[in-house]
C-alpha positions as CSV (number, residue, x, y, z in Angstrom):
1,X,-58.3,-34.4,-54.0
2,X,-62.4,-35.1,-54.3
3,X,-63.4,-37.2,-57.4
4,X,-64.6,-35.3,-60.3
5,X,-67.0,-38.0,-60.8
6,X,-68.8,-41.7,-59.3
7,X,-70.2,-44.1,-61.7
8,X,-72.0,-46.8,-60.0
9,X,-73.6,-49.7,-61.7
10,X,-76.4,-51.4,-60.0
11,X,-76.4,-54.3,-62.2
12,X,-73.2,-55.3,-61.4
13,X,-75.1,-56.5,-58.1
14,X,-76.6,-59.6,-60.2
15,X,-73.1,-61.3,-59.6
16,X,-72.7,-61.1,-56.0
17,X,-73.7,-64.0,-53.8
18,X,-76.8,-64.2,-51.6
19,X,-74.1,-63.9,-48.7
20,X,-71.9,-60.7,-50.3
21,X,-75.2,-59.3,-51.4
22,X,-77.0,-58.9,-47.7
23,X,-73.7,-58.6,-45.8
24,X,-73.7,-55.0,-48.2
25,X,-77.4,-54.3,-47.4
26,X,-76.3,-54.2,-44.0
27,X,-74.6,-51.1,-44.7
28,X,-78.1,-49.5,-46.1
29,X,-80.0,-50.8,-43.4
30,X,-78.3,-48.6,-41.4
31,X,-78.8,-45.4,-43.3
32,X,-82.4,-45.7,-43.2
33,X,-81.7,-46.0,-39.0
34,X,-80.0,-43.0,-39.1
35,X,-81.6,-40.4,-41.6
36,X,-84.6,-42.2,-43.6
37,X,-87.5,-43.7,-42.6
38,X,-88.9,-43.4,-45.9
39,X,-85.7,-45.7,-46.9
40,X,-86.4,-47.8,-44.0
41,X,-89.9,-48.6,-45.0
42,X,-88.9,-49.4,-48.9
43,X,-86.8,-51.9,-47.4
44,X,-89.3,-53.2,-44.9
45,X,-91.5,-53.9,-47.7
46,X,-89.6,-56.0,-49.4
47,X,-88.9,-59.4,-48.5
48,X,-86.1,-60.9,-51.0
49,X,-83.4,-60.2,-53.2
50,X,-85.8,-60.4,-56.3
51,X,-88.1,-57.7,-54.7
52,X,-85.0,-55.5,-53.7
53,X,-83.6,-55.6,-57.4
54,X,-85.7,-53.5,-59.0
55,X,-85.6,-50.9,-56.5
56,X,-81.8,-50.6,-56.2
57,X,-81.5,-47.7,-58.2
58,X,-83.3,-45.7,-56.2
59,X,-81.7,-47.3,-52.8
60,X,-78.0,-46.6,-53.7
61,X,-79.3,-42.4,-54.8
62,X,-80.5,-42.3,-51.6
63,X,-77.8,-43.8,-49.6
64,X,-75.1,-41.4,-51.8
65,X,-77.1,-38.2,-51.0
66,X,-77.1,-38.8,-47.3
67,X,-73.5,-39.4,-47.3
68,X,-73.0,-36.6,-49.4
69,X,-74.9,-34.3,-47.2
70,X,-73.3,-35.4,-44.0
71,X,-69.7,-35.8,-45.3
72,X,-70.4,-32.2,-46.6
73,X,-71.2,-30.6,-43.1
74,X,-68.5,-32.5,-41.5
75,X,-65.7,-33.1,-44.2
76,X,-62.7,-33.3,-41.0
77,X,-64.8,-36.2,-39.3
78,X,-65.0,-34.4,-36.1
79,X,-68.7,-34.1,-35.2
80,X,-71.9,-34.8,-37.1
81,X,-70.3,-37.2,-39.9
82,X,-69.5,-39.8,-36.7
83,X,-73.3,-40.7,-37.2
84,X,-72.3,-42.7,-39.9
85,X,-70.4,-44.8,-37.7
86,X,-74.0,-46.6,-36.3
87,X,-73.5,-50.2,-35.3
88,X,-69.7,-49.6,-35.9
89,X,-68.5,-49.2,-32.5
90,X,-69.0,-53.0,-31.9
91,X,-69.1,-54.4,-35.2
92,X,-65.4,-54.4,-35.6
93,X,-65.2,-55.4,-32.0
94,X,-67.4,-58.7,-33.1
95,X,-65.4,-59.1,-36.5
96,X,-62.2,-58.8,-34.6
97,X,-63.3,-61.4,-31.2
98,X,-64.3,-64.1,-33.9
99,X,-61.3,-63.7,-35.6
100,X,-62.4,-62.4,-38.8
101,X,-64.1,-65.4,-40.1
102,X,-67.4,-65.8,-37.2
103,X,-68.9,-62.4,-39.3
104,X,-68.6,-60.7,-42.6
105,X,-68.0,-56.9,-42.0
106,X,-72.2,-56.0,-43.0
107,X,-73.0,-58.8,-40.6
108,X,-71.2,-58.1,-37.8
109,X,-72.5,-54.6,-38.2
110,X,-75.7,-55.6,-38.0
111,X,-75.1,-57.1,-34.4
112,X,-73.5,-54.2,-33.4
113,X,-76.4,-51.6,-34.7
114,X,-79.1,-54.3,-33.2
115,X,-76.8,-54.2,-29.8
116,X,-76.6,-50.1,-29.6
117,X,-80.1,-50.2,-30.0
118,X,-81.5,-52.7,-27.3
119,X,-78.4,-50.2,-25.1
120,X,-80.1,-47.4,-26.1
121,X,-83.8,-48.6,-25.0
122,X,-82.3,-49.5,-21.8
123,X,-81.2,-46.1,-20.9
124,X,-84.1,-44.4,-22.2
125,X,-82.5,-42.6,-25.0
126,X,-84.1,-44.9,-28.2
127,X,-87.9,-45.6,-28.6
128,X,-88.6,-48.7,-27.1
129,X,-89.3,-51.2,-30.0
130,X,-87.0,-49.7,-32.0
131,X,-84.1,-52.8,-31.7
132,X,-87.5,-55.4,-32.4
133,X,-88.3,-53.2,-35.8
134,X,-84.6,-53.6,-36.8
135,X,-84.0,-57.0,-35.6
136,X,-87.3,-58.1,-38.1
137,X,-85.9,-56.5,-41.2
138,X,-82.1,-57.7,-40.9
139,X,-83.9,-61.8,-40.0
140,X,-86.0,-60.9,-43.4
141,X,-82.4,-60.7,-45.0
142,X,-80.9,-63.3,-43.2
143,X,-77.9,-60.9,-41.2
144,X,-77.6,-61.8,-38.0
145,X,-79.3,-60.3,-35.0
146,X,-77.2,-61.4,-32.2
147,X,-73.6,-61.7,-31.7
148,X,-71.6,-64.3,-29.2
149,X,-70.8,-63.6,-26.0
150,X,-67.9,-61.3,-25.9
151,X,-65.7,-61.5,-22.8
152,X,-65.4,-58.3,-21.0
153,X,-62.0,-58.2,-21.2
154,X,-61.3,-58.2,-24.6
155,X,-64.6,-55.8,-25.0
156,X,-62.3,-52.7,-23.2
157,X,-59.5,-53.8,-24.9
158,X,-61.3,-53.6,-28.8
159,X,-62.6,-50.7,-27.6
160,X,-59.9,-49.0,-26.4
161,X,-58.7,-48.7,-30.6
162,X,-61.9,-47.6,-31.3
163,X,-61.1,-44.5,-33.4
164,X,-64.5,-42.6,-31.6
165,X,-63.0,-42.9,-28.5
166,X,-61.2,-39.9,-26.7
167,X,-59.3,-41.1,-24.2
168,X,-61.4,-42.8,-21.4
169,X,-64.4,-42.1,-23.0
170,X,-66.4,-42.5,-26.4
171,X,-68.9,-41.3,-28.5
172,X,-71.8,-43.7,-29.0
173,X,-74.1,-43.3,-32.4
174,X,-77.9,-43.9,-30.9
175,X,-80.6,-43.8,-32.7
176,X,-83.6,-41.9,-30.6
177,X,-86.4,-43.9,-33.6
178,X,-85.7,-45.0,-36.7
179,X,-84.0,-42.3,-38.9
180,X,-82.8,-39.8,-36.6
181,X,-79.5,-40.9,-35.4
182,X,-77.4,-38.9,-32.3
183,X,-74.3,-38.9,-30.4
184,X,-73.6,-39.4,-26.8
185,X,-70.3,-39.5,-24.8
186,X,-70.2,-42.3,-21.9
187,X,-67.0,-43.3,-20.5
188,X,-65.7,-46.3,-21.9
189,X,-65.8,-48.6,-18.8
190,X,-69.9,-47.6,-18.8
191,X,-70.3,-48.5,-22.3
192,X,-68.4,-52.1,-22.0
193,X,-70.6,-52.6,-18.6
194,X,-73.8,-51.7,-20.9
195,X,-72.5,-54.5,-23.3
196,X,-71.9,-57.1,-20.9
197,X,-75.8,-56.5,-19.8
198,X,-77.4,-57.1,-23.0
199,X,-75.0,-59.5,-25.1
């Protein structure tokens, strides 16, 4: 069954730590990288929690109608909604390799949307600067920007759960600039051997 209705409360962000705070800003980050510049820029322009406040309202509409659209067009998760999976196809491969203590979820997302990027300049498919622009604006919020050297190994091995992943291949979410997100099929052993060149 859908919900009938979502009440969200931006105020109840005022009790969150610094840490749980930006590890969830993470998460909106990455909508901007795949649908909004616009949304990119408002956060590009601030430069704390005490300037983000204010516009939070605004922020979390725009974040819900994205998802709304996309989950909308693709309600059984089998083509266009896998965009929202950006910076998710190693994030949980991070969270997992430092045993779920190295990263917070939004943070080890954030290594993983930085990682897909600087992959994606390399093989031509993302405007080059594009992993520079995102790496500034997660270092403004203090995520992290680069994640530990993951052995190869264990990289196939994550990945070979990854629910994107069709047998011996998997759908990567690029992002050609910021806010305008695609998918690409690699095999998985190209994709780990992309990793291993950049991490």
């Amino acid at each position: 069954l859908h919900a009938k209705r979502v009440l969200i409360d931006p105020e109840t962000l005022t009790t969150l730590s610094d840490r749980v705070f930006f590890d969830g800003l993470s998460e909106v980050i990455k909508y901007g990288m795949i649908r909004d510049e616009e949304l990119f820029e408002l956060l590009e322009s601030c430069h704390s929690r005490q300037e983000l406040l204010p516009q939070m309202e605004e922020i979390i509409r725009v974040c819900c109608h994205i998802k709304k659209e996309i989950v909308e067009r693709d309600e059984m998760d089998t083509g266009e909604r896998m965009v929202l999976n950006f910076g998710h196809t190693l994030g949980p491969a991070y969270e997992k390799l430092g045993h779920y203590s190295t990263y917070m979820h939004g943070e080890a997302v954030a290594c993983g949307m930085v990682s897909i990027c600087e992959i994606g300049e390399r093989q031509g498919r993302t405007l080059p600067g594009t992993a520079d622009r995102l790496k500034k604006m997660l270092c403004t919020y203090g995520l992290p920007v680069e994640a530990q050297k993951v052995p190869q190994e264990a990289l196939i091995e994550t990945l070979a759960y990854d629910k994107k992943g069709n047998g011996g291949s998997i759908t990567l979410v690029l992002c050609e600039r910021v806010g305008k997100a695609v998918l690409q099929k690699v095999p998985k052993d190209t994709f780990a051997q992309w990793v291993h060149e950049i991490v």
